[in-house]
N, C-alpha and C positions, 0 to 999 in steps of 0.2 A: 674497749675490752678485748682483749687475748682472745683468739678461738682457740678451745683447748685442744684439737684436733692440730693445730700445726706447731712445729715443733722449734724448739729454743732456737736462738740463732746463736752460733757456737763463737761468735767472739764475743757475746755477753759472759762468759765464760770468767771465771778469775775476777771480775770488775767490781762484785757486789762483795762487803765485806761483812760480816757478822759481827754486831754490836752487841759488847758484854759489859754489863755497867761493873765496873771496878771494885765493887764490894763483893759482889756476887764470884769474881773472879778471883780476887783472894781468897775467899772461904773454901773457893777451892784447892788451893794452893795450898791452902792450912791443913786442909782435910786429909789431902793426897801424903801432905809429909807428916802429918799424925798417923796414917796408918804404915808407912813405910817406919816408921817408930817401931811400930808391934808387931811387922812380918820379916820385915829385913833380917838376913842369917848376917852380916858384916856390918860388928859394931860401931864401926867408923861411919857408916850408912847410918844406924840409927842416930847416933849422935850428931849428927851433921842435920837431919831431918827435923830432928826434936830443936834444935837450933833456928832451921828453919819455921817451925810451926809456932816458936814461941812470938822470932820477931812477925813474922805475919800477923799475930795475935794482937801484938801491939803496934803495928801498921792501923791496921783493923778500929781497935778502941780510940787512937788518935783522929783517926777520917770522923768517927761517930761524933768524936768530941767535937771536933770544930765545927761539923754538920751543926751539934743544937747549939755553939753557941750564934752561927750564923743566923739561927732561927729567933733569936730572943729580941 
């Protein structure tokens, strides 16, 4: 165990990577260009966004499909 009294060693730095499971990641994606939908002043912005949210959307529903059919 670590004593929390000493402090990181600075080339652990950068090395560890933050694991985001894939679904969780696109819903972000979706989410982020659903709202730039309804705040964006440049309609070429929303439209591009709404674009993006939709295939994310079906990204999204195809992972899920194959998910349960993997499961049966």
């Amino acid at each position: 165990m670590t004593d929390p009294k000493t402090p990181p060693d600075p080339s652990d730095f950068g090395k560890r990577r933050t694991s985001v499971p894939t679904e969780s990641l696109l819903r972000a994606v979706r989410d982020a260009s659903e709202r730039l939908t309804r705040f964006s002043r440049d309609p070429d912005v929303r439209r591009e966004a709404g674009n993006v949210a939709q295939a994310v959307g079906k990204l999204l529903d195809a992972i899920r499909k194959s998910g349960a059919e993997k499961g049966r």
